[in-house]
Biotite code that builds the C-alpha atoms (Angstrom):
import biotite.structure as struc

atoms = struc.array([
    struc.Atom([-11.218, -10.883, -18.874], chain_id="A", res_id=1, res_name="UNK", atom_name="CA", element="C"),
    struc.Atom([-13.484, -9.874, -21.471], chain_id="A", res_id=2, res_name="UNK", atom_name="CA", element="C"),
    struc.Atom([-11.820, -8.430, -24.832], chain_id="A", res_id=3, res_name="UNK", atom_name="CA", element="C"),
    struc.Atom([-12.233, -4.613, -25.284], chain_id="A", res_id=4, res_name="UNK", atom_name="CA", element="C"),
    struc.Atom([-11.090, -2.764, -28.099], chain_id="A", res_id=5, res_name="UNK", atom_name="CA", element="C"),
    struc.Atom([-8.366, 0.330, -27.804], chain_id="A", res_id=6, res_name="UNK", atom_name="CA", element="C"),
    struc.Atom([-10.407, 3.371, -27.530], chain_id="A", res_id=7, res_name="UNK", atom_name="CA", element="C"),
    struc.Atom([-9.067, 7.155, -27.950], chain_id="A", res_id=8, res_name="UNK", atom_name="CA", element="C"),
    struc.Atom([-9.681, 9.707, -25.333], chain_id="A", res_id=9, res_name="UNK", atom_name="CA", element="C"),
    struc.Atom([-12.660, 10.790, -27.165], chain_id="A", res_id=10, res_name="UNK", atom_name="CA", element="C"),
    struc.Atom([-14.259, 7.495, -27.254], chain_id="A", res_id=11, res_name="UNK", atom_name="CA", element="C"),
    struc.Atom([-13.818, 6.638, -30.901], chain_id="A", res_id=12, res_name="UNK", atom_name="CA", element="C"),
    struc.Atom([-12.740, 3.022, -31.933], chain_id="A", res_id=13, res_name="UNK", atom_name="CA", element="C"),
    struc.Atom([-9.247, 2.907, -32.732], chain_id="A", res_id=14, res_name="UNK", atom_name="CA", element="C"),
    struc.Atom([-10.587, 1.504, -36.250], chain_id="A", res_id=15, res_name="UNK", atom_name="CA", element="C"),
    struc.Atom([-11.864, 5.111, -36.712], chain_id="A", res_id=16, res_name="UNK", atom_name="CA", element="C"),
    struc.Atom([-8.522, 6.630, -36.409], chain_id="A", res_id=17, res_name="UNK", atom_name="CA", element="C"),
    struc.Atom([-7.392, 6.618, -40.525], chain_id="A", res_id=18, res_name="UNK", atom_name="CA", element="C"),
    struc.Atom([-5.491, 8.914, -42.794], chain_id="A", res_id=19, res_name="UNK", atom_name="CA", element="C"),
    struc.Atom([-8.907, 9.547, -44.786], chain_id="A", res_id=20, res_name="UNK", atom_name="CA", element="C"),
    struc.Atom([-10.300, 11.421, -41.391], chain_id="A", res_id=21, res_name="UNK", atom_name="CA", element="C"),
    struc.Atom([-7.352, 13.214, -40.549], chain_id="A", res_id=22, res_name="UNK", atom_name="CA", element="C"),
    struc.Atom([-7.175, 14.874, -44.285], chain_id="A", res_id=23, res_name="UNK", atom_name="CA", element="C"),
    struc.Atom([-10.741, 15.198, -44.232], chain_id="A", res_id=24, res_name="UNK", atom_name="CA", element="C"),
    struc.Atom([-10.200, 17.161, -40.812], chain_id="A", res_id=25, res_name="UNK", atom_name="CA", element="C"),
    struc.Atom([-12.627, 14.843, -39.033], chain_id="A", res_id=26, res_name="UNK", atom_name="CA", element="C"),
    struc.Atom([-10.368, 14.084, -35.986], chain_id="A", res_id=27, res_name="UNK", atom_name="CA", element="C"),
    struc.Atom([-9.761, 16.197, -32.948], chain_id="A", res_id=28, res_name="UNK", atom_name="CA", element="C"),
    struc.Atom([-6.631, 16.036, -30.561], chain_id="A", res_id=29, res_name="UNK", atom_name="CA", element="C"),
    struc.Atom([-8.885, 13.772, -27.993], chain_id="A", res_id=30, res_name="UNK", atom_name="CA", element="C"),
    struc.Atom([-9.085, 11.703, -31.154], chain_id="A", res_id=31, res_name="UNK", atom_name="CA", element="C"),
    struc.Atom([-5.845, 11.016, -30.700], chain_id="A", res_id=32, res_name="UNK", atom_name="CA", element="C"),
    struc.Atom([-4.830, 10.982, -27.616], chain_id="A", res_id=33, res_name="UNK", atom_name="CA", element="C"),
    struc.Atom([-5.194, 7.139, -25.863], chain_id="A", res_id=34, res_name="UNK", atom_name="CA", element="C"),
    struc.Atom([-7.874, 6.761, -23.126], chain_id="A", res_id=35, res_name="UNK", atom_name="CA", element="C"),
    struc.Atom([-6.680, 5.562, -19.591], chain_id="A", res_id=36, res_name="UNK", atom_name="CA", element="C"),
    struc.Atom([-8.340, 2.606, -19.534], chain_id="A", res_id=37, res_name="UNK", atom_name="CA", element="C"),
    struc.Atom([-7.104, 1.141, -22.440], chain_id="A", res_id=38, res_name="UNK", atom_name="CA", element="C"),
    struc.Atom([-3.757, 1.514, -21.107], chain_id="A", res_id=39, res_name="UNK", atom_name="CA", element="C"),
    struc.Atom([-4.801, -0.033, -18.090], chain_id="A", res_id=40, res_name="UNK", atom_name="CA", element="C"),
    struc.Atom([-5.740, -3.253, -20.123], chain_id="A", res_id=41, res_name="UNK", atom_name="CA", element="C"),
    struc.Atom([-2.806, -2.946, -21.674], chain_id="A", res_id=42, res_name="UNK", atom_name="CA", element="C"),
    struc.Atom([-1.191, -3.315, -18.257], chain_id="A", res_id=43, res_name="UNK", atom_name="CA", element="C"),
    struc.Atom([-3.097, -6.319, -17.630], chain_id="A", res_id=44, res_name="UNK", atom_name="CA", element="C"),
    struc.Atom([-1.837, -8.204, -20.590], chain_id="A", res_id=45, res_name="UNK", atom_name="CA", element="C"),
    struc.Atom([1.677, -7.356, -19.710], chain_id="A", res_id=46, res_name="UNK", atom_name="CA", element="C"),
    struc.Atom([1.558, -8.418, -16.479], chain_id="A", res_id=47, res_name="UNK", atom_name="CA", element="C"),
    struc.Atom([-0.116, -11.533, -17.277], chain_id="A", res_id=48, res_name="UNK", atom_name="CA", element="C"),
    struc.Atom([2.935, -12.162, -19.348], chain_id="A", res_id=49, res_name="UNK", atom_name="CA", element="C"),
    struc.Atom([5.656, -11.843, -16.999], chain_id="A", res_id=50, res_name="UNK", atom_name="CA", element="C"),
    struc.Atom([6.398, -7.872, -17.714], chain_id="A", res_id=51, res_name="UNK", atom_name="CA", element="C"),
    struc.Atom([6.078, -6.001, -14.671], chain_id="A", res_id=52, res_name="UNK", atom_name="CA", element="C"),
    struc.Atom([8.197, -2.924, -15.479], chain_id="A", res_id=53, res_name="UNK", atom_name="CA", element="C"),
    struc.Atom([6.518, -2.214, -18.788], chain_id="A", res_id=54, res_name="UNK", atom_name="CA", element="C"),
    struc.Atom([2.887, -2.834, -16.840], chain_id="A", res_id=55, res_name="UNK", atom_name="CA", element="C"),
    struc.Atom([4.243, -0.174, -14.347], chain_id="A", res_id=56, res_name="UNK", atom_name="CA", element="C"),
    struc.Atom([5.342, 2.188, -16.763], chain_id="A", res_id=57, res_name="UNK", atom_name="CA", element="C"),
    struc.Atom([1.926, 1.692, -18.344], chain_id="A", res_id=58, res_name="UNK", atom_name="CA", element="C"),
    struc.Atom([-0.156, 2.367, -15.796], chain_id="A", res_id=59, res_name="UNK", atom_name="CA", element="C"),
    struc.Atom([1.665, 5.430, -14.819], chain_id="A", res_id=60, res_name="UNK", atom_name="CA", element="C"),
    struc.Atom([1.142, 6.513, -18.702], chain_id="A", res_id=61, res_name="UNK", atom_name="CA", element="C"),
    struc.Atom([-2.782, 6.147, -17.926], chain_id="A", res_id=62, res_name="UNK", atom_name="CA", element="C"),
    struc.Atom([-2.280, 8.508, -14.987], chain_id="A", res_id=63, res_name="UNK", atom_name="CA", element="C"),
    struc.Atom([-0.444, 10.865, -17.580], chain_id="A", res_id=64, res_name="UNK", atom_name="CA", element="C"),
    struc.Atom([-2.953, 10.463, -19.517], chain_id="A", res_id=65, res_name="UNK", atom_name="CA", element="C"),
    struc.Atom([-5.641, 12.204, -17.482], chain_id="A", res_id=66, res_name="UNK", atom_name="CA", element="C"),
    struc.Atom([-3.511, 15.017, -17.396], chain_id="A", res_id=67, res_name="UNK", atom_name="CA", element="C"),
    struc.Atom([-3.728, 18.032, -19.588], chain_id="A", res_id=68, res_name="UNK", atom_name="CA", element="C"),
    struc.Atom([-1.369, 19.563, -22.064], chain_id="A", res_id=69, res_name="UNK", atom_name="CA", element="C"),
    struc.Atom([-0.344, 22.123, -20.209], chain_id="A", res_id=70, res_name="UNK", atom_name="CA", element="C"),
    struc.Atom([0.450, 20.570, -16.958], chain_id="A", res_id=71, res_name="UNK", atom_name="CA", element="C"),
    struc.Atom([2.306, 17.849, -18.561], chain_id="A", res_id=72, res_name="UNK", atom_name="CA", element="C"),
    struc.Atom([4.430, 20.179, -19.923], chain_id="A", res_id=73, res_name="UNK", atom_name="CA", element="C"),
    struc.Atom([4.569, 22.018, -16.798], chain_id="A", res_id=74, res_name="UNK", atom_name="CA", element="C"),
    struc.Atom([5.853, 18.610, -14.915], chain_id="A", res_id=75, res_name="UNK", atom_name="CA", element="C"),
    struc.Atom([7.790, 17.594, -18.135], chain_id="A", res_id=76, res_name="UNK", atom_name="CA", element="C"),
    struc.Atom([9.707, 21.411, -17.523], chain_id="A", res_id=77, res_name="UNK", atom_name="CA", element="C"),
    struc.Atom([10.325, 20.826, -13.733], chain_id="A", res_id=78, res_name="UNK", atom_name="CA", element="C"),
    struc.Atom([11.702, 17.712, -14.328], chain_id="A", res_id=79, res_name="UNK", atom_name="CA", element="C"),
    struc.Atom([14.223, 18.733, -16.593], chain_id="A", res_id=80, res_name="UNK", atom_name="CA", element="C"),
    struc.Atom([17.650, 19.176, -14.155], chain_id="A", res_id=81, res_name="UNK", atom_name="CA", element="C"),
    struc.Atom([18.504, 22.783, -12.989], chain_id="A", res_id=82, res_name="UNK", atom_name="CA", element="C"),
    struc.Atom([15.211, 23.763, -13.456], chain_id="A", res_id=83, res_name="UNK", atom_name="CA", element="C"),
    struc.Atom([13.097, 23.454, -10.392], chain_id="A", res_id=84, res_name="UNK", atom_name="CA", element="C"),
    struc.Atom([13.668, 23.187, -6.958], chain_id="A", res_id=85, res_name="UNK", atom_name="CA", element="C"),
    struc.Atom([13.486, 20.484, -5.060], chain_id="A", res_id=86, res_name="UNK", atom_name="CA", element="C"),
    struc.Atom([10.629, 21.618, -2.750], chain_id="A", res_id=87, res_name="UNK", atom_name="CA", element="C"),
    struc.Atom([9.550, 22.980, -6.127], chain_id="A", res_id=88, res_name="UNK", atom_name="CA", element="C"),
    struc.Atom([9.058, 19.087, -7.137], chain_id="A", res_id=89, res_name="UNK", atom_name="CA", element="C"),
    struc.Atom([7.842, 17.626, -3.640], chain_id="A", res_id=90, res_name="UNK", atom_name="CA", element="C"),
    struc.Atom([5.259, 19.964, -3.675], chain_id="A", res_id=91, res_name="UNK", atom_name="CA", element="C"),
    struc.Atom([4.136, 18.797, -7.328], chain_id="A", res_id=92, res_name="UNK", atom_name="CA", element="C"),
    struc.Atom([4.788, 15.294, -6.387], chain_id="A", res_id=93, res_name="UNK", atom_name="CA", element="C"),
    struc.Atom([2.016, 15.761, -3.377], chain_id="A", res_id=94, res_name="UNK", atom_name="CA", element="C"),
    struc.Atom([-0.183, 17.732, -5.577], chain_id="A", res_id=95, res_name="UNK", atom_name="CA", element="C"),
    struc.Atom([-0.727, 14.371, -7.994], chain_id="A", res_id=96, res_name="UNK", atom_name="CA", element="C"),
    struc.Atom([-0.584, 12.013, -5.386], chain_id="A", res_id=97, res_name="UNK", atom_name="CA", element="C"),
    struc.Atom([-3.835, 13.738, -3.593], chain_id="A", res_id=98, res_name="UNK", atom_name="CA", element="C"),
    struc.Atom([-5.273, 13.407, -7.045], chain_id="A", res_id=99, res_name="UNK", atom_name="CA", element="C"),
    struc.Atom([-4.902, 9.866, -7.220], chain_id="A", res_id=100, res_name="UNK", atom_name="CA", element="C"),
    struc.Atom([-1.618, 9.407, -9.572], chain_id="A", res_id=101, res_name="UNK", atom_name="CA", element="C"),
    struc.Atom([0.238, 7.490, -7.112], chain_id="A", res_id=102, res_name="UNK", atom_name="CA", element="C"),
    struc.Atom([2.848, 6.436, -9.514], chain_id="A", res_id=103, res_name="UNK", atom_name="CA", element="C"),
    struc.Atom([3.590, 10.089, -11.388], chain_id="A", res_id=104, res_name="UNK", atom_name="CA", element="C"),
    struc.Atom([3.674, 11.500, -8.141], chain_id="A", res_id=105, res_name="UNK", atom_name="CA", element="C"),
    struc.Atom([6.648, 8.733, -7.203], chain_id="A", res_id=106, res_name="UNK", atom_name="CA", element="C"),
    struc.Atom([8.451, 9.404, -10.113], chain_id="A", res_id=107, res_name="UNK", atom_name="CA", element="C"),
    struc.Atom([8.546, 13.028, -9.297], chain_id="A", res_id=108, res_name="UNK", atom_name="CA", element="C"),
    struc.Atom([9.443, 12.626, -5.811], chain_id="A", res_id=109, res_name="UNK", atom_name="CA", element="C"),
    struc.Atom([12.321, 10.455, -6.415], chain_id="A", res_id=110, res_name="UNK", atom_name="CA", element="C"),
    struc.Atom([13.393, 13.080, -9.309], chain_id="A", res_id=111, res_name="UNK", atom_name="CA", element="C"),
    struc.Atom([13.218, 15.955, -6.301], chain_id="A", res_id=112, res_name="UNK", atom_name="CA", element="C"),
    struc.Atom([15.428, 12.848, -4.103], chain_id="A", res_id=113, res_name="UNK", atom_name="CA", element="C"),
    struc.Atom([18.135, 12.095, -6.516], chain_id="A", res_id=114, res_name="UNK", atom_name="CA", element="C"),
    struc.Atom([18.435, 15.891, -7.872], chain_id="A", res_id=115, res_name="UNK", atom_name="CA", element="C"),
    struc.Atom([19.220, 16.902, -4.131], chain_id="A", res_id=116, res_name="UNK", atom_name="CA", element="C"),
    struc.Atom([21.799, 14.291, -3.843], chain_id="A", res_id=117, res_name="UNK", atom_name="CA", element="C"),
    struc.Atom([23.325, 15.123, -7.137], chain_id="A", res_id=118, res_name="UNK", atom_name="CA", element="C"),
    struc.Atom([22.770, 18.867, -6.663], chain_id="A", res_id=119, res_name="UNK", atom_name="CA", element="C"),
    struc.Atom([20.791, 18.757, -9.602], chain_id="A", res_id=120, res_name="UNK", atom_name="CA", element="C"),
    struc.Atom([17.798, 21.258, -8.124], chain_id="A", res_id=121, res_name="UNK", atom_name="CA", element="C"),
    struc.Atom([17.539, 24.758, -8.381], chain_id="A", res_id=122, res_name="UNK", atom_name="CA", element="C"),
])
Protein backbone atom coordinates (compact mmCIF):
# COMPACT_ATOMS: atom_id res chain seq x y z
CA UNK A 1 0.00 0.00 0.00
CA UNK A 2 1.49 3.10 -1.02
CA UNK A 3 2.05 5.85 1.86
CA UNK A 4 -0.36 8.86 1.66
CA UNK A 5 -0.29 11.67 3.84
CA UNK A 6 -3.50 12.76 6.21
CA UNK A 7 -5.34 15.25 4.22
CA UNK A 8 -8.23 17.70 5.61
CA UNK A 9 -11.56 17.85 3.99
CA UNK A 10 -10.39 20.70 2.00
CA UNK A 11 -7.48 19.00 0.58
CA UNK A 12 -4.71 20.74 2.47
CA UNK A 13 -1.71 18.66 3.87
CA UNK A 14 -2.09 18.08 7.39
CA UNK A 15 1.49 19.90 7.60
CA UNK A 16 -0.53 23.03 6.61
CA UNK A 17 -2.75 22.87 9.54
CA UNK A 18 -0.51 25.29 12.24
CA UNK A 19 -1.31 27.81 14.89
CA UNK A 20 0.40 30.59 12.58
CA UNK A 21 -2.70 29.99 9.92
CA UNK A 22 -5.35 29.77 12.27
CA UNK A 23 -4.31 33.35 13.95
CA UNK A 24 -3.59 34.59 10.66
CA UNK A 25 -7.30 33.47 9.77
CA UNK A 26 -6.03 31.42 6.83
CA UNK A 27 -7.98 28.18 7.67
CA UNK A 28 -11.59 27.39 6.99
CA UNK A 29 -13.81 24.75 8.88
CA UNK A 30 -13.12 22.16 5.78
CA UNK A 31 -9.58 22.94 6.89
CA UNK A 32 -10.25 21.21 9.67
CA UNK A 33 -12.42 18.81 9.34
CA UNK A 34 -10.58 15.13 8.31
CA UNK A 35 -11.26 13.83 4.75
CA UNK A 36 -12.89 10.29 4.41
CA UNK A 37 -10.30 8.74 2.88
CA UNK A 38 -7.76 9.33 5.18
CA UNK A 39 -9.79 7.69 7.70
CA UNK A 40 -10.23 4.93 5.53
CA UNK A 41 -6.35 4.39 5.50
CA UNK A 42 -6.42 4.77 8.81
CA UNK A 43 -8.71 1.74 8.90
CA UNK A 44 -6.37 -0.15 6.91
CA UNK A 45 -3.49 0.19 9.27
CA UNK A 46 -5.63 -0.87 12.12
CA UNK A 47 -6.82 -3.73 10.71
CA UNK A 48 -3.57 -4.81 9.50
CA UNK A 49 -2.67 -4.75 13.13
CA UNK A 50 -5.11 -6.92 14.67
CA UNK A 51 -7.79 -3.96 15.63
CA UNK A 52 -10.96 -4.65 14.10
CA UNK A 53 -13.31 -2.65 16.36
CA UNK A 54 -11.32 0.56 16.17
CA UNK A 55 -11.07 -0.09 12.06
CA UNK A 56 -14.94 -0.37 12.28
CA UNK A 57 -15.48 2.53 14.26
CA UNK A 58 -13.20 4.27 11.78
CA UNK A 59 -14.70 3.63 8.84
CA UNK A 60 -18.06 4.51 10.11
CA UNK A 61 -16.30 8.01 11.20
CA UNK A 62 -15.43 8.41 7.30
CA UNK A 63 -19.12 7.88 6.56
CA UNK A 64 -19.76 10.68 9.29
CA UNK A 65 -17.57 12.46 7.78
CA UNK A 66 -19.37 13.07 4.49
CA UNK A 67 -22.08 14.28 6.40
CA UNK A 68 -22.87 17.87 7.09
CA UNK A 69 -23.12 19.87 10.24
CA UNK A 70 -26.43 20.05 10.42
CA UNK A 71 -27.52 16.58 9.84
CA UNK A 72 -25.04 15.26 12.19
CA UNK A 73 -26.50 17.13 14.68
CA UNK A 74 -29.82 16.23 13.54
CA UNK A 75 -28.84 12.27 13.95
CA UNK A 76 -26.63 13.17 17.03
CA UNK A 77 -30.34 14.78 18.53
CA UNK A 78 -32.43 11.65 17.56
CA UNK A 79 -30.16 9.53 19.06
CA UNK A 80 -30.20 11.00 22.28
CA UNK A 81 -32.98 8.65 24.43
CA UNK A 82 -36.59 10.05 24.73
CA UNK A 83 -36.11 12.01 21.91
CA UNK A 84 -37.20 10.37 18.73
CA UNK A 85 -39.29 7.71 17.86
CA UNK A 86 -38.43 4.65 16.93
CA UNK A 87 -39.90 4.72 13.38
CA UNK A 88 -38.51 8.23 13.76
CA UNK A 89 -34.89 6.42 13.73
CA UNK A 90 -35.65 3.43 11.20
CA UNK A 91 -36.63 5.81 8.85
CA UNK A 92 -33.20 7.81 9.31
CA UNK A 93 -31.39 4.61 9.53
CA UNK A 94 -32.83 3.72 5.77
CA UNK A 95 -32.31 7.19 4.65
CA UNK A 96 -28.20 6.70 5.14
CA UNK A 97 -28.12 3.30 4.22
CA UNK A 98 -29.60 4.23 0.52
CA UNK A 99 -26.82 6.75 0.60
CA UNK A 100 -24.21 4.36 1.02
CA UNK A 101 -23.32 4.66 4.97
CA UNK A 102 -23.95 1.15 5.68
CA UNK A 103 -22.41 1.28 9.04
CA UNK A 104 -24.14 4.79 10.47
CA UNK A 105 -27.21 3.54 9.23
CA UNK A 106 -26.58 0.15 11.57
CA UNK A 107 -25.76 2.03 14.40
CA UNK A 108 -28.96 3.91 14.15
CA UNK A 109 -31.07 1.03 13.56
CA UNK A 110 -29.89 -0.89 16.44
CA UNK A 111 -30.33 2.52 18.58
CA UNK A 112 -34.25 2.50 17.20
CA UNK A 113 -33.94 -1.75 18.34
CA UNK A 114 -32.64 -1.44 21.79
CA UNK A 115 -34.67 1.96 22.61
CA UNK A 116 -37.95 -0.10 21.81
CA UNK A 117 -36.92 -2.83 24.05
CA UNK A 118 -35.91 -0.51 26.78
CA UNK A 119 -38.81 1.88 26.07
CA UNK A 120 -36.36 4.37 25.46
CA UNK A 121 -38.29 5.96 22.12
CA UNK A 122 -40.63 8.58 21.98
Amino acid sequence: MESVMPQAMSGRPIEELTLARVRANELTIDDIRIDPDTLLRQAEQAERFGNGQLAESLRRGAEMAMLGDEELMEIYEALRPGRSTAARLREMAEGLAVRGMPRCAELVREAADVYSRCGLAR
